[in-house]
C-alpha positions as CSV (number, residue, x, y, z in Angstrom):
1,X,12.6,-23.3,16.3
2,X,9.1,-23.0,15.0
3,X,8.2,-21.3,12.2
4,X,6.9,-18.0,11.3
5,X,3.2,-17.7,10.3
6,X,1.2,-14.9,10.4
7,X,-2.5,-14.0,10.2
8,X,-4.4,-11.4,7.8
9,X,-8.1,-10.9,7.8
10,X,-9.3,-9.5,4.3
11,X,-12.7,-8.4,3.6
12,X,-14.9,-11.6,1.9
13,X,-15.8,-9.3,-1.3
14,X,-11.6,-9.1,-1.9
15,X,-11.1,-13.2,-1.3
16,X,-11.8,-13.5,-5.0
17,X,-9.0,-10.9,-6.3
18,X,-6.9,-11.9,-3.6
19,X,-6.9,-16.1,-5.4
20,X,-7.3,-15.1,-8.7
21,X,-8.5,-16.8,-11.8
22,X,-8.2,-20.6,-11.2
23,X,-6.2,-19.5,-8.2
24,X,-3.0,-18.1,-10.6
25,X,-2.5,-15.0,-8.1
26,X,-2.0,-16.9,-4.9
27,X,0.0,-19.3,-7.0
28,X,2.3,-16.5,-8.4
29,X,2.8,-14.8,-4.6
30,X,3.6,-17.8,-3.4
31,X,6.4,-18.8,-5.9
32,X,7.6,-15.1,-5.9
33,X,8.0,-15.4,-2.0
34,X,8.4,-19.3,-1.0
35,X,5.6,-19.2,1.1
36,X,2.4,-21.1,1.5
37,X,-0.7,-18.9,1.9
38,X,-4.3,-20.4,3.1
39,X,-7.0,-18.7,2.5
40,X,-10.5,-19.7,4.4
41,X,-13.1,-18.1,2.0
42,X,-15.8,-18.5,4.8
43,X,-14.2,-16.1,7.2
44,X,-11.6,-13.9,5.5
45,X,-8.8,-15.5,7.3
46,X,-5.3,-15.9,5.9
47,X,-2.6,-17.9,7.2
48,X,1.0,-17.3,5.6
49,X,3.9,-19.4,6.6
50,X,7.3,-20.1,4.9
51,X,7.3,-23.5,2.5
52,X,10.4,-24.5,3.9
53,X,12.7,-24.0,7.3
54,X,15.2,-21.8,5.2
55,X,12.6,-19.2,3.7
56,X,13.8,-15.7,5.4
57,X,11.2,-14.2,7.6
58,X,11.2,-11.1,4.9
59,X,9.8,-12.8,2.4
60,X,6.6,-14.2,4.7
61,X,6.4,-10.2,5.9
62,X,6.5,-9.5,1.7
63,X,3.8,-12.0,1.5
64,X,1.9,-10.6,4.1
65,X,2.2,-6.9,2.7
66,X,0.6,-8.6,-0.3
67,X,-2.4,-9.5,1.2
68,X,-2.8,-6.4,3.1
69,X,-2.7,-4.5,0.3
70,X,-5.3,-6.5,-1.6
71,X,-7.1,-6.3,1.4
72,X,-6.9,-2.3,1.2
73,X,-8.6,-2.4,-2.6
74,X,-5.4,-2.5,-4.5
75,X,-5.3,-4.9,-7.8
76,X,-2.8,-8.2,-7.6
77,X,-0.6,-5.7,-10.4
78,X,-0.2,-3.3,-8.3
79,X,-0.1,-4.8,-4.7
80,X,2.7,-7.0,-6.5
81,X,4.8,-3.8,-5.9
82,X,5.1,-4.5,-2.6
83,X,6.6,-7.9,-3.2
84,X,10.1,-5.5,-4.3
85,X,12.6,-4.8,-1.8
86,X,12.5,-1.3,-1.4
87,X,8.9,-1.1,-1.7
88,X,6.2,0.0,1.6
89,X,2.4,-0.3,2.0
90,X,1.1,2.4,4.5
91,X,-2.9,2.4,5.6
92,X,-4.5,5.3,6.9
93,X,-7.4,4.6,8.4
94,X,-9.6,7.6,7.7
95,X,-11.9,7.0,10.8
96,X,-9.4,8.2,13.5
97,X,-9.4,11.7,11.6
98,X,-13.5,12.2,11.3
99,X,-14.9,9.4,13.2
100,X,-17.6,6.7,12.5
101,X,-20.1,9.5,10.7
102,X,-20.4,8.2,7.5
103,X,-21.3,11.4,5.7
104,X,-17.6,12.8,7.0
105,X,-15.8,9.7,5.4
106,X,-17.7,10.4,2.1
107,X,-16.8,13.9,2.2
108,X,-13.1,12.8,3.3
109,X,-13.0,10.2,0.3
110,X,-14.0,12.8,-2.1
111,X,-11.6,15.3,-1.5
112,X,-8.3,12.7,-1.6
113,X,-10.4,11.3,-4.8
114,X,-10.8,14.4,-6.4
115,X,-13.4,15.0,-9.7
116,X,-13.1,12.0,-11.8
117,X,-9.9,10.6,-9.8
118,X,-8.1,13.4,-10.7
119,X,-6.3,14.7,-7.4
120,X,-5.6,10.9,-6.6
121,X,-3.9,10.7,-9.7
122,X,-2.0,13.5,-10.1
123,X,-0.4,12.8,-6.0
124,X,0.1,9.1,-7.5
125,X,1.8,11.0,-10.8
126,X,3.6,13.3,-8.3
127,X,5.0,10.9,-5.8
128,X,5.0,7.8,-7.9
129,X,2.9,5.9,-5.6
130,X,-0.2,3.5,-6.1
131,X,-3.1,5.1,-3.5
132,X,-6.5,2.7,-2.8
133,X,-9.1,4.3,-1.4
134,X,-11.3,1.4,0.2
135,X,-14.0,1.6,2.8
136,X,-12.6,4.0,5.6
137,X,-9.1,3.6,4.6
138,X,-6.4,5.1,2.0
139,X,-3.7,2.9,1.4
140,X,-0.6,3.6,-0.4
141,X,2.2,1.4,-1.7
142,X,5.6,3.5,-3.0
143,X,9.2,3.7,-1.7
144,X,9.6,4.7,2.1
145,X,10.4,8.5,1.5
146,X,7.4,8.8,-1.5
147,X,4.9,7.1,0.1
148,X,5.5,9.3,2.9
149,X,5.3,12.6,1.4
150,X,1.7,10.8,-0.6
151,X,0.8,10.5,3.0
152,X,1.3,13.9,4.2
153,X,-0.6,14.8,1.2
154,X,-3.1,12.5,2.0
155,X,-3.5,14.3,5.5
156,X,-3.3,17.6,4.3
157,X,-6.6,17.2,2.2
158,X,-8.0,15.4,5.4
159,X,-7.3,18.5,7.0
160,X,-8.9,20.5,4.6
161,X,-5.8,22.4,2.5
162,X,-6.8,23.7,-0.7
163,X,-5.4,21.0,-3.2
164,X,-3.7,23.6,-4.7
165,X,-1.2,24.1,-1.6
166,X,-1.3,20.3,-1.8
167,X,0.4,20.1,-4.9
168,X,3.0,23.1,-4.3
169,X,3.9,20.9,-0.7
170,X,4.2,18.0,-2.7
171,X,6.5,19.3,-5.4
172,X,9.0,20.8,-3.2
173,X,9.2,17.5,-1.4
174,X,9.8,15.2,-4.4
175,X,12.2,18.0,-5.6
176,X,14.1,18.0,-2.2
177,X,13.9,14.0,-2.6
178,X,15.1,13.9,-6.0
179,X,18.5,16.3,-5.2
180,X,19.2,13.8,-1.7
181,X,19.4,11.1,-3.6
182,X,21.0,12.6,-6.8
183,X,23.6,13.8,-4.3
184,X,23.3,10.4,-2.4
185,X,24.5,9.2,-6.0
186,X,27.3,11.6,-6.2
187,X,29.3,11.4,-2.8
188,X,28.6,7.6,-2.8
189,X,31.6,6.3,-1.5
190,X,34.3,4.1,-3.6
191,X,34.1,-0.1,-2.8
């Protein structure tokens, strides 16, 4: 049976974070997920495959989340998240909501920035997600049901909601979320 091995592109100016210093970051991924990553600085191209028959294909689809999501603008620390279990990257690729006119994007970026990084930061705060915003896309790394309410968020502002209602949508979601899994907790049945 032959192995898995997948293929990323990432942008040349992220082939640098995506090594490391003395190559330390690809080194730690690779130990963290048993697989062997190439990375051809010339092109972009990565090729990850498992370092041995027995590696589950999980971990080569972890390692591959990793270099998506330093792809996406994240830092190694915090595209590391993704390496966890129970830990998602979603992109949003901001073109397919306002098209290739660059003034839209940087209108787009702005609002899901906010002044000084602050509406970013307070849906990261509120969700407990990290959220890139790199070239035309917004990335976000969290658990499944967080990430997903950061990216309904995250749409909301692309559709032009005050971030105001944002935040209101946002806090009965994670308050919904929190009580299903405090009762997930509770009726949890005996082993």
């Amino acid at each position: 049976m032959p192995l898995l091995r997948l293929y990323e592109r990432v942008p040349l100016d992220r082939i640098g974070v995506l090594i490391g210093e003395c190559g330390k970051v690809k080194e730690e991924v690779m130990k963290r997920t048993r697989t062997r990553i190439t990375v051809d600085s010339k092109n972009g191209t990565v090729i990850i495959e498992p370092e041995s028959p027995d590696v589950p294909p999980y971990m080569v689809m972890k390692a591959r989340e990793f270099v998506r999501a330093v792809a996406y603008g994240f830092s190694p620390e915090r595209a590391m998240r993704v390496l966890d279990e129970d830990q998602v990257l979603i992109v949003i690729d901001l073109k397919q909501y306002v098209g290739d006119a660059p003034n839209h994007l940087q209108r787009i970026k702005g609002r899901i920035i906010g002044e000084q990084g602050r509406a970013r930061r307070t849906i990261e705060e509120m969700t407990g997600t990290y959220i890139s915003v790199y070239d035309s896309y917004v990335a976000i790394i969290g658990d499944y049901e967080s990430a997903q309410a950061a990216r309904e968020a995250i749409e909301m502002l692309i559709e032009g909601r005050q971030h105001s209602t944002v935040y209101r949508f946002l806090e009965r979601e994670m308050w919904k979320l929190k009580r299903s899994r405090m009762t997930q907790l509770w009726y949890k049945e005996p082993i």
